[in-house]
C-alpha positions, 0 to 999 in steps of 0.5 A: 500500500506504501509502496503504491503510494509512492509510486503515484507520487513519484510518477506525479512529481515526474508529470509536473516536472516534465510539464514545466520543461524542467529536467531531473537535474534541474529540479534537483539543482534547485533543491539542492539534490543530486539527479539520482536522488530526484530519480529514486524519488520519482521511481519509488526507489527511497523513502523520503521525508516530507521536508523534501516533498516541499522543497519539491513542490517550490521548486516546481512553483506549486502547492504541496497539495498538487503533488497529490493530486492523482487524478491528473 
């Protein structure tokens, strides 16, 4: 059940992501990440602390809220 969560946050992150243009090591530049770091996340590989979901969601310029947004 984790497991599947992550694995749409991630794949969210990646959608925002790439509807901004923004590459992974972009983002993770401006989060202060490296780009494997940003890919384990996106793939679901690590678990992560919430300090770095809002890091995520500032650097795409959205709310933290939208990153939960599966629907989309």
């Amino acid at each position: 059940m984790v497991l599947e969560f992550r694995k749409q946050l991630g794949k969210r992150i990646k959608q925002i992501r790439e509807s901004k243009n923004l590459s992974r090591e972009d983002v993770a530049f401006m989060c202060n990440f490296s780009g494997s770091y940003m890919g384990m996340i996106e793939r679901a590989e690590y678990d992560f602390k919430i300090s770095k979901l809002y890091n995520i969601a500032k650097a795409l310029n959205v709310k933290i809220q939208d990153l939960f947004d599966f629907e989309n």
